[in-house]
PDB file of N, CA, C and O in Angstrom:
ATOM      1  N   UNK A   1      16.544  14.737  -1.052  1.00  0.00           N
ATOM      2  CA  UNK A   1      15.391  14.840  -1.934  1.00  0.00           C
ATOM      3  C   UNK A   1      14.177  14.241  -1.229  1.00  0.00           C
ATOM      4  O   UNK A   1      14.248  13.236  -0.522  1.00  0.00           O
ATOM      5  N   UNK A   2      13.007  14.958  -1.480  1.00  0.00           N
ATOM      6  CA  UNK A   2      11.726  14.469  -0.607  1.00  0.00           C
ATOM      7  C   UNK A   2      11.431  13.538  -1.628  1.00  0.00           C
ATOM      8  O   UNK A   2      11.845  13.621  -2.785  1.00  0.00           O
ATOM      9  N   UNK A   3      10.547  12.457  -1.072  1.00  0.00           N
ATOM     10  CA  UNK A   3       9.716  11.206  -1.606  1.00  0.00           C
ATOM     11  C   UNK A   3       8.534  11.699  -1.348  1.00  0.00           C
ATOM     12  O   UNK A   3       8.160  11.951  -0.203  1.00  0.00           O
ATOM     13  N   UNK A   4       7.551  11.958  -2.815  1.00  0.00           N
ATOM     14  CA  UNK A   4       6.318  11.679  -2.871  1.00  0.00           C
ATOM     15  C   UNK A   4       5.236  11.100  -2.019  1.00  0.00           C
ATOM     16  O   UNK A   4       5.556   9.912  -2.062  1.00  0.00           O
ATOM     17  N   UNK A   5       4.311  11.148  -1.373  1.00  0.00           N
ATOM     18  CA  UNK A   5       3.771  10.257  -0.809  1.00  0.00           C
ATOM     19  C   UNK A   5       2.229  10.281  -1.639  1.00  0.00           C
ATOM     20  O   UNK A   5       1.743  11.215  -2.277  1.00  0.00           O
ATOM     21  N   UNK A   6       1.784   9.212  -1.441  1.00  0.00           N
ATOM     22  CA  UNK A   6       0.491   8.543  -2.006  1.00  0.00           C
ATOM     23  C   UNK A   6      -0.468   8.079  -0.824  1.00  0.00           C
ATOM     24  O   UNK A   6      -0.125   7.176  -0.061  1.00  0.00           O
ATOM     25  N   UNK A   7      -1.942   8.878  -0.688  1.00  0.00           N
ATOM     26  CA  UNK A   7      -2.997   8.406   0.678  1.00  0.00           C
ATOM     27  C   UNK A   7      -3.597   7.549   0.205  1.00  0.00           C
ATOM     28  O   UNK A   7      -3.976   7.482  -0.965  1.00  0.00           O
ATOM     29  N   UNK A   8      -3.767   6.753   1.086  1.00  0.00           N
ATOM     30  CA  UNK A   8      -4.444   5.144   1.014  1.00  0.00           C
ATOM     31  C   UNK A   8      -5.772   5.592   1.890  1.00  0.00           C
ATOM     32  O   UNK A   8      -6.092   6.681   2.366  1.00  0.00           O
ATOM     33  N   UNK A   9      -6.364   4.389   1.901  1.00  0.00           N
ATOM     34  CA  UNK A   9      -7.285   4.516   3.357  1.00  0.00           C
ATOM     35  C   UNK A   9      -7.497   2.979   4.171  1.00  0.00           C
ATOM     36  O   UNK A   9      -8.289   2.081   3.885  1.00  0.00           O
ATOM     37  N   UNK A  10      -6.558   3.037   5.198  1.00  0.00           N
ATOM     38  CA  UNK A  10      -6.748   2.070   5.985  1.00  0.00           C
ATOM     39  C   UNK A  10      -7.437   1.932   6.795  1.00  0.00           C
ATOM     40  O   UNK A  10      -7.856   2.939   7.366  1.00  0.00           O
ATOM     41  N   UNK A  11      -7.960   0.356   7.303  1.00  0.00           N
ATOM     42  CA  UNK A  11      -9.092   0.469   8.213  1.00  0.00           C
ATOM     43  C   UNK A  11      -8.998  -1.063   9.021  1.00  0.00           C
ATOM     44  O   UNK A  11      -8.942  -2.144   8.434  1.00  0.00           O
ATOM     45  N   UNK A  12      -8.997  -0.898  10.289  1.00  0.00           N
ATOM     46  CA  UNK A  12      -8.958  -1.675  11.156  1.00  0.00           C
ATOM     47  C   UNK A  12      -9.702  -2.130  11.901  1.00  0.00           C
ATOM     48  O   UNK A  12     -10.282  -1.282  12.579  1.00  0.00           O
ATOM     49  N   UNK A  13     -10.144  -3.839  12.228  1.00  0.00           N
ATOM     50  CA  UNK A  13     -11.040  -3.901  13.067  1.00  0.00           C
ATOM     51  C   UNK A  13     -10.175  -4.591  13.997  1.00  0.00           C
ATOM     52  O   UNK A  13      -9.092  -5.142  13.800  1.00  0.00           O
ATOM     53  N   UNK A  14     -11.016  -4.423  15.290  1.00  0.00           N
ATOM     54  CA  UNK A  14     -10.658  -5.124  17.030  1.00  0.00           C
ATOM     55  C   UNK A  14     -11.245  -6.379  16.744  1.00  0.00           C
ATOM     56  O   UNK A  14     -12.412  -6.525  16.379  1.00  0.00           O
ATOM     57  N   UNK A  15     -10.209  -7.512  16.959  1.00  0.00           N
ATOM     58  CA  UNK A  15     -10.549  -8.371  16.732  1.00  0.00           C
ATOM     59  C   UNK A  15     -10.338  -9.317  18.391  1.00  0.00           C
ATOM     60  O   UNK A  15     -10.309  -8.512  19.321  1.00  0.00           O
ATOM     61  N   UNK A  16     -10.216 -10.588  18.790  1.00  0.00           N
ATOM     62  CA  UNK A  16     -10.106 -11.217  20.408  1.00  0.00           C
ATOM     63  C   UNK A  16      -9.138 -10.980  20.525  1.00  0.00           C
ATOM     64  O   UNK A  16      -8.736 -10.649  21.641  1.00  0.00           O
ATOM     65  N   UNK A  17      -7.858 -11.054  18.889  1.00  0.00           N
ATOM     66  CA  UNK A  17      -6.239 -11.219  19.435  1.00  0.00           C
ATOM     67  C   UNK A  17      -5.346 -10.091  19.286  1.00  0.00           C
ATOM     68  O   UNK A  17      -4.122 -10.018  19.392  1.00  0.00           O
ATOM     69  N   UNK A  18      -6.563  -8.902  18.916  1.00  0.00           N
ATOM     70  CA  UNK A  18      -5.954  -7.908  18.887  1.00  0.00           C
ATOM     71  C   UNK A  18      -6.418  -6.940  18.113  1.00  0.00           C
ATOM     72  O   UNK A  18      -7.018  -6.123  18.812  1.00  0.00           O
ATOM     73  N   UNK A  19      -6.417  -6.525  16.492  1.00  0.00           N
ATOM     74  CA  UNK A  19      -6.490  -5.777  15.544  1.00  0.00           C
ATOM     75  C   UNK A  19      -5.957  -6.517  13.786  1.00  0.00           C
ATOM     76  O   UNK A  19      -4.822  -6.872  13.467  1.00  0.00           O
ATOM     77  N   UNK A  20      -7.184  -6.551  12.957  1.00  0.00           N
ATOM     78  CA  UNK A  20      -6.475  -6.794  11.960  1.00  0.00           C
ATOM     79  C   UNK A  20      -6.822  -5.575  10.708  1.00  0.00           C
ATOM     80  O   UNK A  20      -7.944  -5.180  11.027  1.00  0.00           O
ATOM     81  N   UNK A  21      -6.479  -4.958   9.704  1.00  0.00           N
ATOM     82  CA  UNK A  21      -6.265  -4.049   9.085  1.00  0.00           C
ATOM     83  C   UNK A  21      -5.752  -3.982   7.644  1.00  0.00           C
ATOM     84  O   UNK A  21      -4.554  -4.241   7.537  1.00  0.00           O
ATOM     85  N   UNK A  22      -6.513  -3.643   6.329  1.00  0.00           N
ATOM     86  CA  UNK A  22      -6.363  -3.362   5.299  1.00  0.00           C
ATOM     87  C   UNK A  22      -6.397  -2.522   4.467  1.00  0.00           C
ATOM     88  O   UNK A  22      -6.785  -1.419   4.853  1.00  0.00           O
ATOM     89  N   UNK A  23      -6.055  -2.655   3.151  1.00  0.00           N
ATOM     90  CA  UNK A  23      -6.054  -1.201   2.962  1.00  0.00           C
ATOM     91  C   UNK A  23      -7.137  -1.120   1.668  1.00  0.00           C
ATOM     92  O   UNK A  23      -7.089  -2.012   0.821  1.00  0.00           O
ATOM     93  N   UNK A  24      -7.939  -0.221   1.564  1.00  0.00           N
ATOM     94  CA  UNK A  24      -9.001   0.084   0.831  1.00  0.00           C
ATOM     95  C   UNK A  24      -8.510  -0.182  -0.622  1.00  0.00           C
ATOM     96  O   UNK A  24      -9.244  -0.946  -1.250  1.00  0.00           O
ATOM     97  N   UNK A  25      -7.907   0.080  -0.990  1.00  0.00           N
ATOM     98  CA  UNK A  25      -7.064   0.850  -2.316  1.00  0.00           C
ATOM     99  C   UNK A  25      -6.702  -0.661  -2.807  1.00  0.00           C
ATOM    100  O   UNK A  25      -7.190  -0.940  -3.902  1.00  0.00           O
ATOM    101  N   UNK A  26      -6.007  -1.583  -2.246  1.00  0.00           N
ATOM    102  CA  UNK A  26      -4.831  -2.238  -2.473  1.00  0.00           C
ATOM    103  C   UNK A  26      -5.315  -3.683  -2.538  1.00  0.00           C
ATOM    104  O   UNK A  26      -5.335  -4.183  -1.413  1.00  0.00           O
ATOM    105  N   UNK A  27      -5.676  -4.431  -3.419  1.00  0.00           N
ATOM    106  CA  UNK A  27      -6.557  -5.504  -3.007  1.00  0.00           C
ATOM    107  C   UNK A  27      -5.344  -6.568  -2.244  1.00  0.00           C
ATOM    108  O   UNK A  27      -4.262  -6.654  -2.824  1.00  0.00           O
ATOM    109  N   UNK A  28      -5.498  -7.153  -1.290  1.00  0.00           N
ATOM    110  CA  UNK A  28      -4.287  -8.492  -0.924  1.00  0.00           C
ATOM    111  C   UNK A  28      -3.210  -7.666   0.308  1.00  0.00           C
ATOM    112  O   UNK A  28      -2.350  -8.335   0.881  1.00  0.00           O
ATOM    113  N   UNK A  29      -3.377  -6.230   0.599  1.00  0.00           N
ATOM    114  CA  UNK A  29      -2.626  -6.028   1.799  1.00  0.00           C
ATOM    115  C   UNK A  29      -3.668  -5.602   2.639  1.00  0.00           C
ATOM    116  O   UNK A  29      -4.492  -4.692   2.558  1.00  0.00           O
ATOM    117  N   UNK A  30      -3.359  -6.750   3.723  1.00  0.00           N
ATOM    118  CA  UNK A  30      -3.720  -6.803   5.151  1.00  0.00           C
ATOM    119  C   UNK A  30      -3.008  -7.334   5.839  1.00  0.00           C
ATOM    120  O   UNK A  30      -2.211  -8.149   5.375  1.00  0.00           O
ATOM    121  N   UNK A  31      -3.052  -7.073   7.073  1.00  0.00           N
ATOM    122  CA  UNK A  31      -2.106  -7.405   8.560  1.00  0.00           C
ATOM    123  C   UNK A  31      -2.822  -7.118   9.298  1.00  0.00           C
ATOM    124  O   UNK A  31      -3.771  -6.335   9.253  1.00  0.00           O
ATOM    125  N   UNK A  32      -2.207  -8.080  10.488  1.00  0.00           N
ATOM    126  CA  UNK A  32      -2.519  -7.782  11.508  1.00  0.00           C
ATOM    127  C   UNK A  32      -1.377  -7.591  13.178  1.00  0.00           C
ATOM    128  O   UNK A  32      -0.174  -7.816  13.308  1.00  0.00           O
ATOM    129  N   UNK A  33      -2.311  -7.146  14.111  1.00  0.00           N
ATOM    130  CA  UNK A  33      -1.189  -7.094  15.399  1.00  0.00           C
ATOM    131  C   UNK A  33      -1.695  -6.983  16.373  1.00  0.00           C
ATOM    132  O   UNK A  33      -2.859  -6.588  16.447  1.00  0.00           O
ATOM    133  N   UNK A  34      -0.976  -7.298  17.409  1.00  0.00           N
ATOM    134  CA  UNK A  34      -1.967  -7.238  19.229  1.00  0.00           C
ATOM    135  C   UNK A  34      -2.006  -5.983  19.241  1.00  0.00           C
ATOM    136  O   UNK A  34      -3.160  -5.933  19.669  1.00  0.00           O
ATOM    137  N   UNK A  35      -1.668  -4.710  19.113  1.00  0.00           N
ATOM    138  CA  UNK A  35      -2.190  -3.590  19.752  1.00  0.00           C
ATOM    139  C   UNK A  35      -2.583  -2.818  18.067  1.00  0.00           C
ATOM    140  O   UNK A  35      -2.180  -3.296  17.007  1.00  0.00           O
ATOM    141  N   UNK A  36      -3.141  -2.002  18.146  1.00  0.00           N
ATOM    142  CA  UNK A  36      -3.358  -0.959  16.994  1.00  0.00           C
ATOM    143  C   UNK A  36      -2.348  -0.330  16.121  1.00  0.00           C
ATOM    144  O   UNK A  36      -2.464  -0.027  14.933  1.00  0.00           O
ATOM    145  N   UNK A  37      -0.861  -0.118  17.283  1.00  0.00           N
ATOM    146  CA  UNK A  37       0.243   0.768  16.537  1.00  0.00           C
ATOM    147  C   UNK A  37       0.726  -0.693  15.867  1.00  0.00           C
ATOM    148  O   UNK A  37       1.243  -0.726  14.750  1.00  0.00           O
ATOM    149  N   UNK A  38       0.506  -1.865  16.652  1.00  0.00           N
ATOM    150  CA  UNK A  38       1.437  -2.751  15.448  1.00  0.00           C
ATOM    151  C   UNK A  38       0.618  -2.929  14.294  1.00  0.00           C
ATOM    152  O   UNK A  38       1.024  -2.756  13.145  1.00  0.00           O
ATOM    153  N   UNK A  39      -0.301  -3.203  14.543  1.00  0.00           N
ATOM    154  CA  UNK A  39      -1.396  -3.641  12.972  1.00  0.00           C
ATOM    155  C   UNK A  39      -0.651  -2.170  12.130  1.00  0.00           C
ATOM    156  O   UNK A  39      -0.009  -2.407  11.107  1.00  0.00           O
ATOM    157  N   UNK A  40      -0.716  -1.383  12.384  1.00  0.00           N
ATOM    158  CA  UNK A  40      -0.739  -0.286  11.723  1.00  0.00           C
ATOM    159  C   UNK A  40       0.543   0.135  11.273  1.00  0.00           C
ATOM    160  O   UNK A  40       0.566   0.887  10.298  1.00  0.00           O
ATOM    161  N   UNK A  41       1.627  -0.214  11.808  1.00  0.00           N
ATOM    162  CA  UNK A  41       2.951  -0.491  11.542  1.00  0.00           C
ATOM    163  C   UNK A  41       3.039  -1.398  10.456  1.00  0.00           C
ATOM    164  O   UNK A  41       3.270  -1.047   9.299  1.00  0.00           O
ATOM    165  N   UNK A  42       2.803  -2.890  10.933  1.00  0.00           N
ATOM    166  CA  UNK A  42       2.442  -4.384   9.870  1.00  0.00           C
ATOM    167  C   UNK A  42       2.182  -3.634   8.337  1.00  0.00           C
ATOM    168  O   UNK A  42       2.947  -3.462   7.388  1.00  0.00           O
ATOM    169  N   UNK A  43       0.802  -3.288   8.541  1.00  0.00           N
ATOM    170  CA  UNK A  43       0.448  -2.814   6.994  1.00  0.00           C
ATOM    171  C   UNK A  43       1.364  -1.864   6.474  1.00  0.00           C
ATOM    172  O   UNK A  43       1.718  -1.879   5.295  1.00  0.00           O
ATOM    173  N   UNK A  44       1.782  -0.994   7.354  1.00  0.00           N
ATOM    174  CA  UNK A  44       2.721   0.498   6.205  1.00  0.00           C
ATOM    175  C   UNK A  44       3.841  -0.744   5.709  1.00  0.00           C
ATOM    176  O   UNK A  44       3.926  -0.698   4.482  1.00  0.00           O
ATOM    177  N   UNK A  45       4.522  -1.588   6.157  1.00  0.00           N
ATOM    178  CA  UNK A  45       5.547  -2.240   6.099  1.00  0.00           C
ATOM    179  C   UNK A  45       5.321  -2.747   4.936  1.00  0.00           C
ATOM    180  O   UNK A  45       6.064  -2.476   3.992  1.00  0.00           O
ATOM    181  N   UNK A  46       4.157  -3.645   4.796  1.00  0.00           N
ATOM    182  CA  UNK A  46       3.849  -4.675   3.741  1.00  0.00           C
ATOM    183  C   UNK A  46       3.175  -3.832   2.059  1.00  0.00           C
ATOM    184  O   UNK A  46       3.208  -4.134   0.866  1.00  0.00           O
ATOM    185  N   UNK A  47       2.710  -2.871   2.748  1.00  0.00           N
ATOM    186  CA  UNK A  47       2.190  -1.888   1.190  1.00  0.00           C
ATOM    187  C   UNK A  47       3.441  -1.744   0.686  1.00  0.00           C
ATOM    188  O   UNK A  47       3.626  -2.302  -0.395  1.00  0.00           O
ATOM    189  N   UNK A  48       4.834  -0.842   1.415  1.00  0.00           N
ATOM    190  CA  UNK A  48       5.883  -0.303   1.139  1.00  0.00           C
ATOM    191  C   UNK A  48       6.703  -1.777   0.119  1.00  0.00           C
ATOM    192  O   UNK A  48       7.307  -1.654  -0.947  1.00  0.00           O
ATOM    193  N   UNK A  49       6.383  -3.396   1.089  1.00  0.00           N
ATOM    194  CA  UNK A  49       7.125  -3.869   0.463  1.00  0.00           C
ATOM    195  C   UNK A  49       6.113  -4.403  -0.978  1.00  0.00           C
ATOM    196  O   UNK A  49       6.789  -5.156  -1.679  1.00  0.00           O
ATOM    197  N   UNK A  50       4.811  -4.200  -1.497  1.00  0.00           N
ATOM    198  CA  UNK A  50       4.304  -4.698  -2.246  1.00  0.00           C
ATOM    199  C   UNK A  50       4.699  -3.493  -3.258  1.00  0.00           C
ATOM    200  O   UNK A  50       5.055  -3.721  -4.414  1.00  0.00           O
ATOM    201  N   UNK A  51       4.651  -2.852  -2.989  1.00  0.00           N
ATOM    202  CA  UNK A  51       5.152  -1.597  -4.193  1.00  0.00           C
ATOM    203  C   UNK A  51       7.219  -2.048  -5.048  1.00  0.00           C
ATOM    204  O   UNK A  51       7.897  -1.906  -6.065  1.00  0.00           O
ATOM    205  N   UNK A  52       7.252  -2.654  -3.541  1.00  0.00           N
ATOM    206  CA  UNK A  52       9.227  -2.537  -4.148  1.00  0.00           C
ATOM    207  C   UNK A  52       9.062  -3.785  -5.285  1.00  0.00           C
ATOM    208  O   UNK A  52       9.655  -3.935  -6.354  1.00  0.00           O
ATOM    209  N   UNK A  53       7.980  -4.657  -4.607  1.00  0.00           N
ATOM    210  CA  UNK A  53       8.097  -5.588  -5.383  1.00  0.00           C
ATOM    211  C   UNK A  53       7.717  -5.562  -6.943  1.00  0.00           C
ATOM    212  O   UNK A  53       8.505  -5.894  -7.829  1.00  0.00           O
ATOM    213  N   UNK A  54       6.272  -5.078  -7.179  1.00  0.00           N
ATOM    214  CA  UNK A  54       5.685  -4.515  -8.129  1.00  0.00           C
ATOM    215  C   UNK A  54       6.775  -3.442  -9.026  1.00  0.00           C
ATOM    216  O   UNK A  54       6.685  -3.480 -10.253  1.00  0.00           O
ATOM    217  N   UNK A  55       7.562  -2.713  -8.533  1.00  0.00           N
ATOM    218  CA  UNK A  55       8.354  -2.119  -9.507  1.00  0.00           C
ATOM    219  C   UNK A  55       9.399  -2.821  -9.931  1.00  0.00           C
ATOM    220  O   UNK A  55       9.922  -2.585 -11.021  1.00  0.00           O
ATOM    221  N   UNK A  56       9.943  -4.036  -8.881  1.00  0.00           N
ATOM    222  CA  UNK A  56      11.133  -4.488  -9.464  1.00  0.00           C
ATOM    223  C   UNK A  56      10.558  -5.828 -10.594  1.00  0.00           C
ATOM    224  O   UNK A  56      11.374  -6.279 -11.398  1.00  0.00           O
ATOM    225  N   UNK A  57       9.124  -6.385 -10.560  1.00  0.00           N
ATOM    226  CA  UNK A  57       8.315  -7.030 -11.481  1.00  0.00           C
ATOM    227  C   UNK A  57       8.188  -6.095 -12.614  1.00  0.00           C
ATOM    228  O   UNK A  57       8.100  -6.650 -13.709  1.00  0.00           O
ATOM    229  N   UNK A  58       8.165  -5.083 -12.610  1.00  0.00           N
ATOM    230  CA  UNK A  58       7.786  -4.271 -14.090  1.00  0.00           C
ATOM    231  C   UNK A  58       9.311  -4.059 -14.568  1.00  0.00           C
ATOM    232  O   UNK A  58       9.561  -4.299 -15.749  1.00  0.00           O
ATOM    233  N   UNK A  59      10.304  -3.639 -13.745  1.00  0.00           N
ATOM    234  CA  UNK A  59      11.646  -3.595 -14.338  1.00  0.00           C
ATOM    235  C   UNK A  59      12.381  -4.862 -15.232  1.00  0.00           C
ATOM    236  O   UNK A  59      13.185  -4.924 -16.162  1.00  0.00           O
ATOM    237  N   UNK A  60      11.725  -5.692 -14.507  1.00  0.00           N
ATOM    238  CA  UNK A  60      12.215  -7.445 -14.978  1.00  0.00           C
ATOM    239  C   UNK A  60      11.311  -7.452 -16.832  1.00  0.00           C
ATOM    240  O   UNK A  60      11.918  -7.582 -17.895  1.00  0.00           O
ATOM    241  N   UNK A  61       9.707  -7.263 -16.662  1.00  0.00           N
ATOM    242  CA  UNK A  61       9.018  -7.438 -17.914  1.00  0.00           C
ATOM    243  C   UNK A  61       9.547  -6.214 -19.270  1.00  0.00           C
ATOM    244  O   UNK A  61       9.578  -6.480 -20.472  1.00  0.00           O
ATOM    245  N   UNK A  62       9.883  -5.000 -18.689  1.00  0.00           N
ATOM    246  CA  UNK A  62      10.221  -4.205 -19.322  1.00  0.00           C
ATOM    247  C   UNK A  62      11.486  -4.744 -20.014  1.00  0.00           C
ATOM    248  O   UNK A  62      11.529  -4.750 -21.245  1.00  0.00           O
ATOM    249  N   UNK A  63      12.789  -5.316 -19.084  1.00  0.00           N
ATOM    250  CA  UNK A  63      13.469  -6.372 -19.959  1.00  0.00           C
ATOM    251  C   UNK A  63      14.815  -5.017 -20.880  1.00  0.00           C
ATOM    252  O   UNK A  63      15.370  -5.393 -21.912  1.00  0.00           O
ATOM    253  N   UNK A  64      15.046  -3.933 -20.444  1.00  0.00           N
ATOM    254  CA  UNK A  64      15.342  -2.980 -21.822  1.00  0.00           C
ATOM    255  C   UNK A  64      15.024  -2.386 -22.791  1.00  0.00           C
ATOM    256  O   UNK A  64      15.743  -1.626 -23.440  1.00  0.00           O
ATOM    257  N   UNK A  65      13.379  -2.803 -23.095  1.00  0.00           N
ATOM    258  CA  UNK A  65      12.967  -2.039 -23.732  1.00  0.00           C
ATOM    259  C   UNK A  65      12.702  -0.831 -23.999  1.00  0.00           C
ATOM    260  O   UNK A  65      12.839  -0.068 -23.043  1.00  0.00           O
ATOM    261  N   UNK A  66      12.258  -0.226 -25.286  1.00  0.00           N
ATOM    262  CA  UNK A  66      11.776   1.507 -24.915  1.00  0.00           C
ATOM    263  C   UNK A  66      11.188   1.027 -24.122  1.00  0.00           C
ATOM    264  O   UNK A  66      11.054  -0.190 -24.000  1.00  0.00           O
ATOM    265  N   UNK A  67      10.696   1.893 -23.390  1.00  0.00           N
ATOM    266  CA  UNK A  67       9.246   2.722 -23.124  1.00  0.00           C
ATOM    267  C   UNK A  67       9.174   3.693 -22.445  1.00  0.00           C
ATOM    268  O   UNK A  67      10.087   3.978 -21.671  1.00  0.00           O
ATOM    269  N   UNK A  68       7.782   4.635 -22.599  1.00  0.00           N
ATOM    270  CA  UNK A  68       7.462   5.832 -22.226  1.00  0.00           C
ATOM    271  C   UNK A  68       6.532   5.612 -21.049  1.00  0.00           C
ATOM    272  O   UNK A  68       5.476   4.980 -21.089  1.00  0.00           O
ATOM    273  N   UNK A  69       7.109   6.270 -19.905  1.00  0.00           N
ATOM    274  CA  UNK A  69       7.079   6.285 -18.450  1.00  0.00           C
ATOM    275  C   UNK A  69       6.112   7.763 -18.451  1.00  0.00           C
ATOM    276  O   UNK A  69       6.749   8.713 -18.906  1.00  0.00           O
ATOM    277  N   UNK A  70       4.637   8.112 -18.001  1.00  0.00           N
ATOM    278  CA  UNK A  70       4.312   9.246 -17.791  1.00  0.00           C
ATOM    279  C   UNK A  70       3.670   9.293 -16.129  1.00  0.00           C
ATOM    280  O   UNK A  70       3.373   8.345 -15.401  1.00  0.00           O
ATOM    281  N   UNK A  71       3.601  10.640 -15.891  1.00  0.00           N
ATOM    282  CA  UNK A  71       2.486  10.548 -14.304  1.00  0.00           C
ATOM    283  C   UNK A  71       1.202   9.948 -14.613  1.00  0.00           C
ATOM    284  O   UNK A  71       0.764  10.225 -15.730  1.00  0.00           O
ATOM    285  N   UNK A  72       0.486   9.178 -13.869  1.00  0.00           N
ATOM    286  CA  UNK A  72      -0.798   8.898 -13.614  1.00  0.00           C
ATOM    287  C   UNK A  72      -1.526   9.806 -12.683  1.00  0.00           C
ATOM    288  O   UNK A  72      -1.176   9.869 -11.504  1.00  0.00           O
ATOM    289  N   UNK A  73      -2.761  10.684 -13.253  1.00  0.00           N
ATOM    290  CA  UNK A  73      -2.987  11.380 -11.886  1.00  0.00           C
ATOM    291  C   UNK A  73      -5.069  10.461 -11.922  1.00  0.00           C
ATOM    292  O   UNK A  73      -5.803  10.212 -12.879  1.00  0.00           O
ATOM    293  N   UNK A  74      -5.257  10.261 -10.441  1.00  0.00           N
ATOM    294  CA  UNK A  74      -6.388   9.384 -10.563  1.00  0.00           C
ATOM    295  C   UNK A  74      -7.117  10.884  -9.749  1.00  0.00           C
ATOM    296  O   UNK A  74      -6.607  11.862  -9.203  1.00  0.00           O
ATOM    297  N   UNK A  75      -7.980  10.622  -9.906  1.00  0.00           N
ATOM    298  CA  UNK A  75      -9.541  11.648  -8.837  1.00  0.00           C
ATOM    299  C   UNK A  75      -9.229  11.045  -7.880  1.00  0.00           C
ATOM    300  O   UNK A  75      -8.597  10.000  -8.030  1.00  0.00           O
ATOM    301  N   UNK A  76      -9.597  11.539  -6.490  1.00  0.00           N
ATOM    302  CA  UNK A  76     -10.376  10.251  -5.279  1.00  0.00           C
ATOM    303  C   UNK A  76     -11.079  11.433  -4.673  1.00  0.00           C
ATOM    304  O   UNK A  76     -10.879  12.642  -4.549  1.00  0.00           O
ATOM    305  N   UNK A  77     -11.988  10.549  -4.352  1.00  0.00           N
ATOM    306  CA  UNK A  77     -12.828  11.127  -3.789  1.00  0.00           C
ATOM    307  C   UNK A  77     -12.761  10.654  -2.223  1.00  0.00           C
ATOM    308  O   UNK A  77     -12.424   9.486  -2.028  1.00  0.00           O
ATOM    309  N   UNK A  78     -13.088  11.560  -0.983  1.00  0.00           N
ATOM    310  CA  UNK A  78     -12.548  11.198   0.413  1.00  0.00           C
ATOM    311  C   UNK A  78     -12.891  10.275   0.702  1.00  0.00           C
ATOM    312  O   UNK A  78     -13.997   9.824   0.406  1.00  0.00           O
ATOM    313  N   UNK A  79     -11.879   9.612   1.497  1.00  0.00           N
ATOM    314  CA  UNK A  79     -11.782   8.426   1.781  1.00  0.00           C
ATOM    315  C   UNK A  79     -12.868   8.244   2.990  1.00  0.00           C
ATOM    316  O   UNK A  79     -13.591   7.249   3.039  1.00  0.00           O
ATOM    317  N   UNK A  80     -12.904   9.011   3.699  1.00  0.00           N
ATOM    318  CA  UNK A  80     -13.853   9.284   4.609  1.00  0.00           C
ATOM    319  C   UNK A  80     -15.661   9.576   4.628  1.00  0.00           C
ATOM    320  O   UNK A  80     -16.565   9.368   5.437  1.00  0.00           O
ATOM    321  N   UNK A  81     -15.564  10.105   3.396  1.00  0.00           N
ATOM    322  CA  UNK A  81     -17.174  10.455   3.275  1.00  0.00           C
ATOM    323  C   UNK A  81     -18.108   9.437   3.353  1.00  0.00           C
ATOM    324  O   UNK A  81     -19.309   9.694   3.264  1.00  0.00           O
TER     325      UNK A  81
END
């Protein structure tokens, strides 16, 4: 089964020790790394794990209760423009 994917917009600056990098969208994930592919590695890692976390926090508050689970669909406008 394919997994969904969701575009962010990350953005990196050159920094003396290397590259550090966040993500537009996501307030609190940033990383960093000596070359570009690691910064950029770092962050996919840490979004992926802020999401596992965030769902297994809503599974905990939810507790068994009902509730009604629907899609969220947001606009965006390019990340680029």
């Amino acid at each position: 089964m394919e997994h969904p994917e969701i575009l962010f917009t990350a953005v990196f600056m050159k920094t003396n020790g290397g590259y550090v990098g966040f993500v537009e969208e996501l307030p609190g994930v940033n990383s960093s790394g000596r070359t570009l592919a690691e910064a950029r590695d770092m962050l996919t890692q840490l979004a992926a794990v802020v999401f596992d976390e965030e769902r297994h926090s809503s599974e905990w508050m939810i507790g068994g209760r009902e509730v009604l689970r629907e899609p969220l669909y947001l606009p965006v406008r390019a990340a680029l423009d």
